[in-house]
N, C-alpha and C positions, 0 to 999 in steps of 0.2 A: 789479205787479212780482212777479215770480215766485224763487224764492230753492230750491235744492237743496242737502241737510245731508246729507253721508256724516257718522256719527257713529260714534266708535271708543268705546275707553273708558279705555286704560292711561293717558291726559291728564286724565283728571279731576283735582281736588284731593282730596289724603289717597290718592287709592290708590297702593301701593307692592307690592301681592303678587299673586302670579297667586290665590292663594284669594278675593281680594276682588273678584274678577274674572271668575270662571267658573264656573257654574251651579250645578256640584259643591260650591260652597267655601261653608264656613260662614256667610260673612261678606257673602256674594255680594248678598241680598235689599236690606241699608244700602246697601251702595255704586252697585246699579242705581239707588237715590234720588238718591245723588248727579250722575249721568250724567243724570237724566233732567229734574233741576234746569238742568243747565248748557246743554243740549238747549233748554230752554224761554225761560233766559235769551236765546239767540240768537236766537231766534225773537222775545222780547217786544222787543228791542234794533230786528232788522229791521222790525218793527211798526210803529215809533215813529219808524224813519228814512220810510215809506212805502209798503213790503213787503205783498203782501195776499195772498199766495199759497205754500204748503211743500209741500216733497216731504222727508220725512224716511227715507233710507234706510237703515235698521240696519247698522251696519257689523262688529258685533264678534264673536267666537266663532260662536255658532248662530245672531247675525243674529237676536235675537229679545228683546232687553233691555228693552225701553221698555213703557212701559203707555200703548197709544194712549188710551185715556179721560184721558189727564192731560196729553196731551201740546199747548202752546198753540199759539193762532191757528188750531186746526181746523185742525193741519196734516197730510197725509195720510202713511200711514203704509205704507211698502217693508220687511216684514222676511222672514225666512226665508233658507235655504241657497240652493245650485246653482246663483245667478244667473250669466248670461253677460259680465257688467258686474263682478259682484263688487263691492267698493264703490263702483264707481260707478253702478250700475246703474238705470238710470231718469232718467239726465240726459241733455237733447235741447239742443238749439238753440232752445229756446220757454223755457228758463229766461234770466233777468237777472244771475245768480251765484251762487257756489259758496261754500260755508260748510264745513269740515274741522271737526270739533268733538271735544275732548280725543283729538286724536292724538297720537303718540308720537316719540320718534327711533329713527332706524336704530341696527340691528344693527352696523356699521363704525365709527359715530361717537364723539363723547367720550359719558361717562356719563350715560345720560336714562334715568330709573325701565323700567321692566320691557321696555326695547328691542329692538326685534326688525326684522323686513322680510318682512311676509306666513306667513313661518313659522321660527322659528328652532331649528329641528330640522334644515333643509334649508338654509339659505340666511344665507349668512357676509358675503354686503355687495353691491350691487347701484349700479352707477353709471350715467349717463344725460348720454350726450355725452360720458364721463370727469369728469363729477361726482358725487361719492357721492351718494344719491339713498334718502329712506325712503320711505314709503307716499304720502305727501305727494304728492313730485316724480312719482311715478311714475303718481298715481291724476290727477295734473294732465294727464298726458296725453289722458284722455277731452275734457277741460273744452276741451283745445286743440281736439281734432277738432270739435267742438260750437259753438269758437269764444264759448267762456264763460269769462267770467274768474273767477280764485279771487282774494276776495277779504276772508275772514279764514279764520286756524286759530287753534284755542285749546288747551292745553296747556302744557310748560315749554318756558324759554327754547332750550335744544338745538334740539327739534320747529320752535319759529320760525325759525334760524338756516339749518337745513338745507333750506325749503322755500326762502328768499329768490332762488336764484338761477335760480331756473323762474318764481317769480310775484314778480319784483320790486316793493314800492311794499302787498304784502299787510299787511292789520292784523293783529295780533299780539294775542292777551291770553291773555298767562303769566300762569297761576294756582300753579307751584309752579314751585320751583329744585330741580332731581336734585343729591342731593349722591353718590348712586351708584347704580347700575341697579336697587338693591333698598332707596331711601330717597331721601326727598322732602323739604324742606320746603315745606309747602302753605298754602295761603291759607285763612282759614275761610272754609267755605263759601256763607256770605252773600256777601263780599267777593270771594269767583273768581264767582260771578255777577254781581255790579253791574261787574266788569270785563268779561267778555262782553257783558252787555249794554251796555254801551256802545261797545264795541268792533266789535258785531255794528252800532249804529245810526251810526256814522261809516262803517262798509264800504256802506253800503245809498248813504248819502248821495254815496261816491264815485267806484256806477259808472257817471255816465253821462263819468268821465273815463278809466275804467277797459280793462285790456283782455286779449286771451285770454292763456295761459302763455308764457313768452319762452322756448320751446324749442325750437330748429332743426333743422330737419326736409333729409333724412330723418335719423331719429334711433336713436341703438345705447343700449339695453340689453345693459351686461355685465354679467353674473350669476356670482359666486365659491360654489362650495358648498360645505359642510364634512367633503365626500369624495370621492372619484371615484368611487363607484358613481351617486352623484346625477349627478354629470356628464355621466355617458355617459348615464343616462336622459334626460336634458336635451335630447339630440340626437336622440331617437325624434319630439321634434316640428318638425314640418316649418320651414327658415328658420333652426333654432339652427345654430349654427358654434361646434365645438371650440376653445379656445384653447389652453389647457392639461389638466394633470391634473384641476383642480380649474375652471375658467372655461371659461364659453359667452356667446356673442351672440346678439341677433337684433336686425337692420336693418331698416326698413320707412320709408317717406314718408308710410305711413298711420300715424297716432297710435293711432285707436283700434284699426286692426287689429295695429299694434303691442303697444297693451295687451293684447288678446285672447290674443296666443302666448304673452305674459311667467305670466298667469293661468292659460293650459295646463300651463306650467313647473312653476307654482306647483302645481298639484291633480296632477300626474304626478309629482311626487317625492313627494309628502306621502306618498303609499302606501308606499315604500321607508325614508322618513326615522320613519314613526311605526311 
């Protein structure tokens, strides 16, 4: 049984600031511990459900958090920038399911610790069918094209609420409550791993009833930005459609090749937006 981990990190428990988050930040060195704890809780969880096989692929900042010597089950190890997949990058159709590990909620939704949607420099709320949609729902689309089901994320309650209506029936283990974008109450961190892992070895146990994302195809990404200059850059890649001042689309049947333009979006504004 084969099992693929996009792992973010603003979902951890305890972190609440972009410092304890990014490479620059003082604080940055404890809190990779914490991630890379909850990383290995999923994986000891999937172990135990039956799981013999990982692909752990770095999901966060520079994509290079984790210390593969620590990381359990021998599980192999996808980090670094530029990939074509982005965080999904390196999942096929030869995996058994998809594990989201301390993600976050969107930039549009109610208050979830350090919230965002791929870049929140650039990008003010992103919905999928006309459902608002965080990294979650959106990275679910490879999983559909792959025909892989996601079948846990872990982070706070918001992150779980807002995945539900792409991966209905996914297991959930909130390890902290946003009481605001910039404040958490967290679980110690013994205790947000014995909930992953347990969480991570019920998801293992339930997919052979399990099944790909319930997103209907073809399917619109609408993308809101936080100016019209990103806007109009939006439209240099091929397939977006203008809505408004600030709002772009893009339609496709194909999921992944749907994700692939939304990811262009994403790395063609970044340069304007930063």
């Amino acid at each position: 049984m084969k099992i693929f981990i996009s792992s973010d990190m603003e979902g951890t428990a305890g972190v609440v600031d972009w410092d304890q988050c990014r490479p620059t930040g003082a604080q940055y060195g404890y809190f990779r511990g914490l991630l890379q704890g909850e990383v290995n809780a999923a994986i000891e969880g999937a172990q135990a459900g039956g799981a013999s096989e990982f692909l752990v692929n770095d999901s966060h900042s520079a994509m290079a958090n984790l210390r593969p010597d620590e990381l359990a089950g021998r599980a192999r190890y996808l980090s670094g920038r530029h990939k074509p997949l982005y965080m999904m990058q390196g999942l096929d159709a030869s995996f058994d399911g998809v594990f989201f590990v301390s993600y976050h909620g969107s930039m549009s939704g109610p208050a979830s610790t350090l919230s965002h949607t791929y870049n929140p420099k650039a990008i003010a709320c992103v919905r999928l069918n006309g459902v608002p949609a965080g990294e979650s729902g959106i990275n679910a689309l490879v999983a559909l094209g792959h025909r892989v089901p996601v079948v846990l994320i872990t982070g706070d309650g918001i992150t779980a609420e807002e995945i539900d209506p792409f991966c209905p029936g996914i297991r959930a283990a909130v390890v902290k409550t946003s009481v605001s974008r910039f404040a958490a109450d967290s679980m110690h961190p013994d205790q947000a791993r014995e909930v992953i892992r347990d969480a991570a070895h019920q998801a293992v146990q339930s997919l052979p009833h399990a099944t790909a994302p319930a997103i209907e195809l073809p399917a619109t990404l609408s993308i809101r930005f936080r100016n019209a200059d990103l806007a109009e850059m939006a439209t240099w890649i091929n397939g977006a459609v203008r809505d408004d001042e600030l709002t772009v689309h893009l339609t496709d049947t194909d999921p992944i090749r749907l994700y692939r333009s939304f990811v262009a979006v994403v790395m063609l504004t970044r340069g304007i937006a930063e």
